[in-house]
C-alpha positions as CSV (number, residue, x, y, z in Angstrom):
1,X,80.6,68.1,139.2
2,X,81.9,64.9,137.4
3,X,80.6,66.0,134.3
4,X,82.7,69.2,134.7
5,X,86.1,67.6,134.9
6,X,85.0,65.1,132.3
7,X,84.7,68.0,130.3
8,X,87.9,69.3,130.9
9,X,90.1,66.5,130.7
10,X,88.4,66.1,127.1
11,X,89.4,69.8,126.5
12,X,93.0,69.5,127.6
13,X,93.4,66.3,126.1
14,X,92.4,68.4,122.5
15,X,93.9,71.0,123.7
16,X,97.3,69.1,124.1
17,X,96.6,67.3,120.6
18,X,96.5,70.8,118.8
19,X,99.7,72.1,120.4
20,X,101.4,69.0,119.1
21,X,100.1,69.7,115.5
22,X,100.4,73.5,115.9
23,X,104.2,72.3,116.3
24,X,104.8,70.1,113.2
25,X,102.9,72.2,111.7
26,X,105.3,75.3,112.3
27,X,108.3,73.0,111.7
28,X,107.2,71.6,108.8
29,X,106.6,75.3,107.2
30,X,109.7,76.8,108.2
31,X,111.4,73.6,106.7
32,X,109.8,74.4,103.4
33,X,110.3,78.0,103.3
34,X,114.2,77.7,103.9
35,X,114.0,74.9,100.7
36,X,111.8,77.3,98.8
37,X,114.4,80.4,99.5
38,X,117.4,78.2,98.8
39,X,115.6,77.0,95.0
40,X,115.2,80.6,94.5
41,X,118.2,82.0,95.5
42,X,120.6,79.1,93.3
């Protein structure tokens, strides 16, 4: 039973860590696509 909520404290711990970069990562695109429309549209 230990080994079961080892297991998913390591899973929600990743889990955690790709929501963050999931995030940033969305932030980071839509950052770029607005530059990328405003370079085209000047």
């Amino acid at each position: 039973m230990a080994m079961a909520e080892q297991d998913m404290k390591a899973a929600n711990q990743t889990y955690e860590g790709f929501l963050g970069l999931l995030k940033v990562g969305t932030i980071a695109t839509v950052i770029v696509a607005i530059v990328v429309v405003l370079l085209i549209s000047s």
